[in-house]
C-alpha positions as CSV (number, residue, x, y, z in Angstrom):
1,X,0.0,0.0,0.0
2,X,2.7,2.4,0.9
3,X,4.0,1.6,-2.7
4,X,1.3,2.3,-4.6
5,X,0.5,5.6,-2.6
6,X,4.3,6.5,-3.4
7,X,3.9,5.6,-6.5
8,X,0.4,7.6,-6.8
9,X,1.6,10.9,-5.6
10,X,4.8,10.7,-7.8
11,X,2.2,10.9,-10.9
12,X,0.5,12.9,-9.3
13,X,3.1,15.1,-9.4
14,X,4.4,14.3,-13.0
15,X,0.8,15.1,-14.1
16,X,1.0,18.6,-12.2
17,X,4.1,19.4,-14.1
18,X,3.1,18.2,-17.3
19,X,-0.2,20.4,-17.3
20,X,1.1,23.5,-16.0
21,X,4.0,23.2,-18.6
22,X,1.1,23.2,-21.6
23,X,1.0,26.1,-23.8
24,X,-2.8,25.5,-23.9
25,X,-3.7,25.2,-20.6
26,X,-1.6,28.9,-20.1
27,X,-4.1,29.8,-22.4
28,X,-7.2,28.4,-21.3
29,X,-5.7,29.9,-17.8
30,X,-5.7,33.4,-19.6
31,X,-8.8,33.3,-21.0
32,X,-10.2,33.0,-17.4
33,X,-8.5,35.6,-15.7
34,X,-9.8,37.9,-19.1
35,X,-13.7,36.9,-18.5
36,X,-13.6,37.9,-15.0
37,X,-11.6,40.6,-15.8
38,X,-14.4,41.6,-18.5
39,X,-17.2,40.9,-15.2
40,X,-15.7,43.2,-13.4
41,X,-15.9,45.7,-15.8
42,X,-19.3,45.4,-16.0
43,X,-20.4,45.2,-12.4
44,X,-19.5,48.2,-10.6
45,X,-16.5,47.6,-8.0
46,X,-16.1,48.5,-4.1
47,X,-19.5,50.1,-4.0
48,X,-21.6,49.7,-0.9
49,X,-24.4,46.7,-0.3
50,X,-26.6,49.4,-0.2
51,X,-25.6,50.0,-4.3
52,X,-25.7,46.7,-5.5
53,X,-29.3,45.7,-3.5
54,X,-30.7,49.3,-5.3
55,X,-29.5,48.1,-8.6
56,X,-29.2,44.6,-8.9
57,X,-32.5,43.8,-6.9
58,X,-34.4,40.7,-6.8
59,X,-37.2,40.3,-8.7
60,X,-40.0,37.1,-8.4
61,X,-41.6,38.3,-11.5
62,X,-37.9,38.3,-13.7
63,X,-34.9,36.4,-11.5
64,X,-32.2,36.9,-12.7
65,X,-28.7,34.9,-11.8
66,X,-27.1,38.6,-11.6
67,X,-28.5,39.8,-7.9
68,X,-27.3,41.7,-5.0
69,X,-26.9,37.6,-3.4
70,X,-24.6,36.2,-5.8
71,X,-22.4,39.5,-6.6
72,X,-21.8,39.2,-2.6
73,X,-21.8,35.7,-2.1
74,X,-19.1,35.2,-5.5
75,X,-17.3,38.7,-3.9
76,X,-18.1,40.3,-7.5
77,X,-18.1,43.6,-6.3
78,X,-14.5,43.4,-5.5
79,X,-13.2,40.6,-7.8
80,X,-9.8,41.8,-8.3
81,X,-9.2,41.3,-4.6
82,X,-11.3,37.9,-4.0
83,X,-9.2,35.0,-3.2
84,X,-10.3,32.8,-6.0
85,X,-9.0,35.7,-8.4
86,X,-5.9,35.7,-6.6
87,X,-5.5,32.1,-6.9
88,X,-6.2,32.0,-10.5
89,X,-3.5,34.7,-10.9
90,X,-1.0,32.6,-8.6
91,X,-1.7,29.6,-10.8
92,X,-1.4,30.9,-14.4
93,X,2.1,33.2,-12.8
94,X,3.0,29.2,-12.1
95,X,2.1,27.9,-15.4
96,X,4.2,30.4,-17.3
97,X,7.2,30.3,-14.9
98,X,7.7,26.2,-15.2
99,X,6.9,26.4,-18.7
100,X,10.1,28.9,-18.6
101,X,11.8,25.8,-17.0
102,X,10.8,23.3,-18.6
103,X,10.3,24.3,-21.9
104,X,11.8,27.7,-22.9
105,X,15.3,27.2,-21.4
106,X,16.0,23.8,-22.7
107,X,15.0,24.9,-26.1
108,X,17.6,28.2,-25.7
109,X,20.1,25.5,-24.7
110,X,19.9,23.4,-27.6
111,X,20.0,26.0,-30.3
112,X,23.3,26.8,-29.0
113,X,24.8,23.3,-29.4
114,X,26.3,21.9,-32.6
115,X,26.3,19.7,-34.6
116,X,27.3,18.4,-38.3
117,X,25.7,17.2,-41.5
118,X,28.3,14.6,-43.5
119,X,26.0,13.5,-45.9
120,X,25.2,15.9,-49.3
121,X,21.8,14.1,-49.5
122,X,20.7,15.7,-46.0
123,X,20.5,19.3,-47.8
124,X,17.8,18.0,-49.7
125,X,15.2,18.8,-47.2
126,X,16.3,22.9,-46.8
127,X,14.7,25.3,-49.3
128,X,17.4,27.6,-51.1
129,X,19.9,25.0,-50.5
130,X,22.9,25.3,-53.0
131,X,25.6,23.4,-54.5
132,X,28.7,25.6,-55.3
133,X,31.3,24.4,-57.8
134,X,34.2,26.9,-57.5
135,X,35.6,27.7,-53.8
136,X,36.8,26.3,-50.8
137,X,35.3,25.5,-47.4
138,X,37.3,28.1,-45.8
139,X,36.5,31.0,-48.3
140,X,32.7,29.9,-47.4
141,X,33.6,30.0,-43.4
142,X,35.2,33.5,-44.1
143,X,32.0,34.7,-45.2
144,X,30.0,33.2,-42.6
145,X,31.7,35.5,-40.6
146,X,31.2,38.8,-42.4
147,X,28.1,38.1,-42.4
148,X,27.8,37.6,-37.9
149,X,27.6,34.1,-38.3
150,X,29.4,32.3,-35.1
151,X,30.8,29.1,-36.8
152,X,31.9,25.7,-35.7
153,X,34.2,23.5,-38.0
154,X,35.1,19.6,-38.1
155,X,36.7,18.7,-41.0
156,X,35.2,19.6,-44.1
157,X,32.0,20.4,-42.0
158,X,30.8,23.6,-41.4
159,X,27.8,24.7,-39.0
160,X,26.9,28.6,-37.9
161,X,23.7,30.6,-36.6
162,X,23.1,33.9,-35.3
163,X,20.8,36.0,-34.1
164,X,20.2,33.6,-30.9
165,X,18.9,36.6,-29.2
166,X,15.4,36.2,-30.8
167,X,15.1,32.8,-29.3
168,X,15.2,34.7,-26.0
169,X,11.7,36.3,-26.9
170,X,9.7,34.2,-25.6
171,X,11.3,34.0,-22.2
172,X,11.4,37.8,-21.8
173,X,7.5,37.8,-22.5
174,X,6.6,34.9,-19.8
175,X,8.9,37.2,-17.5
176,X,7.4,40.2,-18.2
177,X,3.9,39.1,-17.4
178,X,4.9,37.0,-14.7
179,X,6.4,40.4,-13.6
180,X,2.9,42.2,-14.5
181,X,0.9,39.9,-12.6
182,X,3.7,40.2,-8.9
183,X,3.4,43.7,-9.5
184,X,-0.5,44.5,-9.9
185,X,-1.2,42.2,-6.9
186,X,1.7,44.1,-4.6
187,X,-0.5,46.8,-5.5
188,X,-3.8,45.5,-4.7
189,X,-3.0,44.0,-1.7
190,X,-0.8,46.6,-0.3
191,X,-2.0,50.1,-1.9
192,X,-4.5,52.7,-0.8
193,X,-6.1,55.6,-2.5
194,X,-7.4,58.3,-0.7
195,X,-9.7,61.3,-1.9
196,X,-9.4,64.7,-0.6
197,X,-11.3,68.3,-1.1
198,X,-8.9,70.7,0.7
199,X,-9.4,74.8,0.8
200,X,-7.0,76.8,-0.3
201,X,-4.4,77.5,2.6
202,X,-5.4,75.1,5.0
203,X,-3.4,72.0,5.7
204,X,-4.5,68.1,5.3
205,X,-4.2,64.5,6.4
206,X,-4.8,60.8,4.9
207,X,-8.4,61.0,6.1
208,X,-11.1,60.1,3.7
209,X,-9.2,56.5,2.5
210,X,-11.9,55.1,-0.6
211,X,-9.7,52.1,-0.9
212,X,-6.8,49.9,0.7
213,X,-5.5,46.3,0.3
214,X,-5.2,43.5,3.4
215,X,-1.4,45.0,4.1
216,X,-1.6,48.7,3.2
217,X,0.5,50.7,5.6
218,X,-1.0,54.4,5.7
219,X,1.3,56.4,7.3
220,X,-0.1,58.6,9.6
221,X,2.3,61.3,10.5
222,X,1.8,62.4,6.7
223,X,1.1,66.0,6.1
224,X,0.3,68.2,3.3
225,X,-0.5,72.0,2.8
226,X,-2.3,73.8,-0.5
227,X,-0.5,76.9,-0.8
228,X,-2.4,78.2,-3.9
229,X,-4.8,77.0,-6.5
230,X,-4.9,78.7,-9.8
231,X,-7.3,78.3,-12.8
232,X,-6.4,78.6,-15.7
233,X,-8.4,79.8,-18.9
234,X,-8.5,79.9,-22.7
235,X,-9.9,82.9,-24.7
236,X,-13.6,81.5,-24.3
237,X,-13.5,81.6,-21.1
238,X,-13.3,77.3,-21.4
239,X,-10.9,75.6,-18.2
240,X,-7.0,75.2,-19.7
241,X,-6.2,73.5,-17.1
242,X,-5.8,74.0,-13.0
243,X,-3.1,74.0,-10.8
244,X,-2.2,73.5,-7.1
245,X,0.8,74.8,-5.6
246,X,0.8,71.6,-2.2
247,X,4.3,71.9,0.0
248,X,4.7,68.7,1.9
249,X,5.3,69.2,5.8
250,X,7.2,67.2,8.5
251,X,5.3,66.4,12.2
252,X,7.1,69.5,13.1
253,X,5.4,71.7,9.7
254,X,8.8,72.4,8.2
255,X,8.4,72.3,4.3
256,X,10.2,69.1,3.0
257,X,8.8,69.0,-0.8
258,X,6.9,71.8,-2.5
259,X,5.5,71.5,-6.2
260,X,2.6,72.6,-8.2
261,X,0.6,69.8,-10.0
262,X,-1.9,69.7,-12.4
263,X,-4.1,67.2,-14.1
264,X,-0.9,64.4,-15.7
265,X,1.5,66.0,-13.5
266,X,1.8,64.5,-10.2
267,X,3.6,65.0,-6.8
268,X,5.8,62.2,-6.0
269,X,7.0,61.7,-2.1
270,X,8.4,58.4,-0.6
271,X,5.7,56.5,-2.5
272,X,3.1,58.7,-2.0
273,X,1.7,60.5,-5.6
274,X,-0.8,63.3,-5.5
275,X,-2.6,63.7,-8.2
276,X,-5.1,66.9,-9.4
277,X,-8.5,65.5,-10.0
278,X,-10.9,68.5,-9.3
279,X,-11.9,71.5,-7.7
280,X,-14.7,73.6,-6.0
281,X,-15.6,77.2,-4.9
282,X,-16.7,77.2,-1.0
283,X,-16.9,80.5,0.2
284,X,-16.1,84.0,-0.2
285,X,-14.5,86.4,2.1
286,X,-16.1,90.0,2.5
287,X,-16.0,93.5,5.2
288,X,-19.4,94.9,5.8
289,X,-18.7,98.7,6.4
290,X,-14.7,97.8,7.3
291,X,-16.0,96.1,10.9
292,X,-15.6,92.5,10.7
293,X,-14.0,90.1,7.9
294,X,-17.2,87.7,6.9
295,X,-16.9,84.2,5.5
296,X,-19.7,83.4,3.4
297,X,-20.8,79.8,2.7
298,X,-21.0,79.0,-1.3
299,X,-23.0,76.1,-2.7
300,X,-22.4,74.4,-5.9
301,X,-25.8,74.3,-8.6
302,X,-25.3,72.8,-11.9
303,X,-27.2,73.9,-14.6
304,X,-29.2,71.8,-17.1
305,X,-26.7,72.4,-20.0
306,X,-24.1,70.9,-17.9
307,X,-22.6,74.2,-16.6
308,X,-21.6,75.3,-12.9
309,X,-22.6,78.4,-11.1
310,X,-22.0,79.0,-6.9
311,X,-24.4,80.4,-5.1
312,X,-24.7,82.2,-1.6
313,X,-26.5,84.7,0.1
314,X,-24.5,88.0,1.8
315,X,-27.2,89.2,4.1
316,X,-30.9,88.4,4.6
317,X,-33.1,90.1,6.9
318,X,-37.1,90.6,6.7
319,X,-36.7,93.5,3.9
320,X,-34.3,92.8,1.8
321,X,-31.7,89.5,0.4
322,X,-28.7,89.9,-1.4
323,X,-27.6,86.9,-3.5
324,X,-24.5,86.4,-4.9
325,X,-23.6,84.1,-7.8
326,X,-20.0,83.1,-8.9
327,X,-19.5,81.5,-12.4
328,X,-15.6,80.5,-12.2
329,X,-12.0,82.1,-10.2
330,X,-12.3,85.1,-12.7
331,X,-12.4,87.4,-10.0
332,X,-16.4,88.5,-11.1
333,X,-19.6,87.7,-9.5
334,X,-23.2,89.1,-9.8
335,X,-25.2,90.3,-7.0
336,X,-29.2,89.8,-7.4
337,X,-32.0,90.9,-4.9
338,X,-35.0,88.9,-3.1
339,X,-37.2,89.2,-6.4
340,X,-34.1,87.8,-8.6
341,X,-33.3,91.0,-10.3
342,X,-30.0,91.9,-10.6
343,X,-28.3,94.3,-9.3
344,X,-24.9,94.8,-10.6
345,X,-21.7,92.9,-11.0
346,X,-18.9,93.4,-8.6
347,X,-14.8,92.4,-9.1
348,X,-13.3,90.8,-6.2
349,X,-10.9,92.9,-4.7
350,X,-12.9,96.2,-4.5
351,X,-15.8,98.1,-2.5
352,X,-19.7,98.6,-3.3
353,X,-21.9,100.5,-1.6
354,X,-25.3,98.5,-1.1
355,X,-28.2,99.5,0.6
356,X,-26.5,101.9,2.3
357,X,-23.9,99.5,3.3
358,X,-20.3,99.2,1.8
359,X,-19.1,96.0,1.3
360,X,-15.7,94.6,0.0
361,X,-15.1,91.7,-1.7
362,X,-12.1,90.2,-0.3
363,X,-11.2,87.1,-2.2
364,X,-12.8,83.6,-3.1
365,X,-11.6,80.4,-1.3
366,X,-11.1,77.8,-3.8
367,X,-10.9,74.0,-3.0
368,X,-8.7,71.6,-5.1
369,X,-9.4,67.6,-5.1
370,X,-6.6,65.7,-4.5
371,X,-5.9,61.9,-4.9
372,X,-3.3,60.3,-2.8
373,X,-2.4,56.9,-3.8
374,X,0.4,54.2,-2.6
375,X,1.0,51.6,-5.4
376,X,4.3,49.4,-4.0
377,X,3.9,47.4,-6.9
378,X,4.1,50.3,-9.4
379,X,7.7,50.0,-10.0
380,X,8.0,46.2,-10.7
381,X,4.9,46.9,-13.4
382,X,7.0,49.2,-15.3
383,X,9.8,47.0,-15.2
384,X,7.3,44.0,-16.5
385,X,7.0,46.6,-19.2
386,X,10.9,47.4,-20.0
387,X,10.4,43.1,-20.7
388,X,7.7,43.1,-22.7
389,X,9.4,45.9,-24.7
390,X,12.2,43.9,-24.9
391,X,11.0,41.3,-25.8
392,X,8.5,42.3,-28.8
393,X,12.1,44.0,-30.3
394,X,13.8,40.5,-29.8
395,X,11.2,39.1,-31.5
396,X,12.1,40.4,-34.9
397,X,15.2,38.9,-34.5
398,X,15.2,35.8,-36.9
399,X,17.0,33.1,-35.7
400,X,18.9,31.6,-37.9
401,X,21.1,28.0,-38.6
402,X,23.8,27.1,-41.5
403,X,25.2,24.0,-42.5
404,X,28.0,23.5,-45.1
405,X,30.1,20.6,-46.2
406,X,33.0,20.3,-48.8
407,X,32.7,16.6,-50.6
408,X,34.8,15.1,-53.6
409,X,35.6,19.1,-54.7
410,X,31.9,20.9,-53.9
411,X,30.4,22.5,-51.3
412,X,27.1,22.3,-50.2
413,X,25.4,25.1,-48.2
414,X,21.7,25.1,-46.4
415,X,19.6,25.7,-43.6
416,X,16.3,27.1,-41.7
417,X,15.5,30.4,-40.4
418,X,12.3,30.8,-37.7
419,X,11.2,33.8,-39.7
420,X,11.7,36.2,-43.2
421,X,12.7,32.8,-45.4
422,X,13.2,34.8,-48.4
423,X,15.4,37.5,-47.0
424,X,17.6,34.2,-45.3
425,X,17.5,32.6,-49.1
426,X,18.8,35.9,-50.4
427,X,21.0,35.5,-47.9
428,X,22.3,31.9,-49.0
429,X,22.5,33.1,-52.5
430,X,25.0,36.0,-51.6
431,X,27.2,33.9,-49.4
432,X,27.3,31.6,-52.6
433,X,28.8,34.5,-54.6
434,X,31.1,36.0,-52.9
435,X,32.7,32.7,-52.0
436,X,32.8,31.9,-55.5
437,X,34.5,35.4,-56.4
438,X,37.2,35.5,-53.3
């Protein structure tokens, strides 16, 4: 008995390796990983229970396999972080790595050995072989090498290749996704993104996290301060693009890092980057009759063609309401009264008189939305990439083997390229003719 369960696991085992070293069952694999991939697409990700029971509700008139149960019994609401996903991910990284062993190394090693035709009736079976009349072995081995051949001789044999380094393609693509996959799970499982809306001036924390993996570290003695936020506009008064000036601060507020970013130009700090993802208007400072400075509240109304006005009211009593209304950072707002006629437009920055009050406009208080993200595995996916690159330039390389022997006064020349057969017969031709004319 203990035989035959030796004996068991040990094909067990050979089976294993076998079927993770297939080429189809990589594929198969992949395939997998894409339809799930393609799922989560489609459903929504990381939303609350509440989301998925308002949208994919149950029904007894029309069930339907896609419900609120199954997305949160299969965890497809977060399927890039469900252990079955994972495992998947694991297994196929496996799949390519001992197909690596077992299949792409060997085969490297054997192109590189040698070895010798003797017989003319073996060049037969190459297409573009020839049979030259007038020259020697060595004028043939001569030209060979001008043309980056690396030849072996023995005897009146001759055998050469080059361009071994396309036989390395394949190995440099199962590394670089191998690479892909270590580096988008580090990031899954140990990353965070945060989201914040910060006024202009004030300083800010990792507070509002949206997501984090199982092993995120979110360091908590980070700091961060919005200097300035600046707007930026073309001739039609359309957003260029906007711009926040953020200084990064030690536990003590000394200024460690200061940079502006803007929408595809991030701040980068000890695997921290900030990006600029939007802004807001929130209040607007004024001086009733050059007493006290006022902070008035702004809220945000979008109109029905899709544009954004800010809204807020400077003093309301039982006669009279002042509105104001802010259409961008231009530094111009409109003041309206309780009936919604207007009144005038002001420039922020100078005085009014109104209703026998004076008023200044101070300035407007901005806010700029900022994402913070960690992504350890970043790094490791951009050097996946640098393989993939690689590789897809190896794989131009044709690879390419000659053999030549010299019997009873003529020389016969052939061999097999992996790619571009007529350039390689070309080829065969030219080494013919300059042989023949050294």
């Amino acid at each position: 008995m203990q035989i035959n369960l030796r004996f068991n696991k040990k094909d067990i085992r050979w089976y294993l390796l076998r079927l993770f070293s297939n080429l189809q069952f990589s594929i198969i694999l992949l395939l997998v990983i894409a339809s799930f991939s393609v799922i989560g697409t489609i459903i929504e990700q990381n939303k609350d229970i509440d989301f998925y029971h308002t949208h994919y509700s149950i029904s007894d008139e029309h069930f339907t396999i896609l419900n609120w149960k199954s997305i949160e019994l299969f965890g497809l609401n977060h399927i890039y972080t469900t252990w079955w996903f994972l495992t998947l991910l694991f297994i196929f990284s496996l799949s390519l790595f001992i197909c690596s062993l077992s299949r792409q190394i060997p085969s490297l090693q054997n192109a590189r050995r040698w070895y010798f035709y003797k017989n003319p009736n073996q060049f037969k079976k190459f297409t573009g072989s020839q049979e030259i009349k007038e020259t020697r072995i060595h004028l043939l081995a001569s030209c060979l090498q001008k043309f980056n051949y690396h030849i072996f001789q023995q005897g009146n044999s001759i055998y050469g290749y080059k361009g071994l380094l396309g036989r390395l393609a394949p190995i440099f693509v199962h590394a670089s996704i191998i690479l892909l996959l270590i580096g988008s799970v580090l990031g899954l499982v140990s990353g965070f993104s945060a989201q914040e809306m910060v006024p202009c001036g004030e300083v800010f924390r990792l507070q509002n996290i949206i997501a984090s993996g199982k092993f995120s570290y979110i360091p908590q003695n980070f700091s961060a301060k919005v200097n300035n936020f600046i707007i930026e506009y073309n001739q039609d008064n359309s957003i260029s693009q906007f711009f926040s000036d953020i200084s990064i601060l030690n536990t003590e507020g000394e200024e460690l890092k200061r940079s502006t970013i803007y929408v595809n130009s991030p701040l980068q700090f000890k695997g921290l980057t900030i990006y600029q993802t939007d802004w807001d208007i929130i209040a607007i400072r004024i001086k009733i009759n050059n007493t006290d400075t006022l902070q008035i509240p702004l809220k945000q109304v979008l109109l029905p063609n899709n544009n954004k006005i800010w809204v807020g009211l400077i003093y309301q009593d039982q006669d009279s309401q002042v509105s104001l209304i802010l259409q961008d950072l231009q530094k111009q707002a409109t003041l309206y009264n309780k009936s919604g006629g207007k009144i005038m437009s002001v420039n922020i920055g100078k005085s009014y008189l109104i209703d026998n009050n004076n008023i200044t406009f101070l300035s407007i208080i901005p806010s700029t939305g900022l994402q913070i993200k960690s992504d350890p595995g970043l790094p490791i996916v951009y050097i996946s990439f640098f393989f993939l690159i690689t590789s897809v330039s190896a794989s131009y390389i044709s690879y390419s083997q000659i053999w030549i022997i010299e019997k009873k006064h003529l020389s016969y020349i052939g061999g097999v390229t992996n790619r571009a057969q007529l350039t390689f017969e070309e080829e065969l031709l030219k080494i013919s003719i300059r042989s023949s004319k050294i």
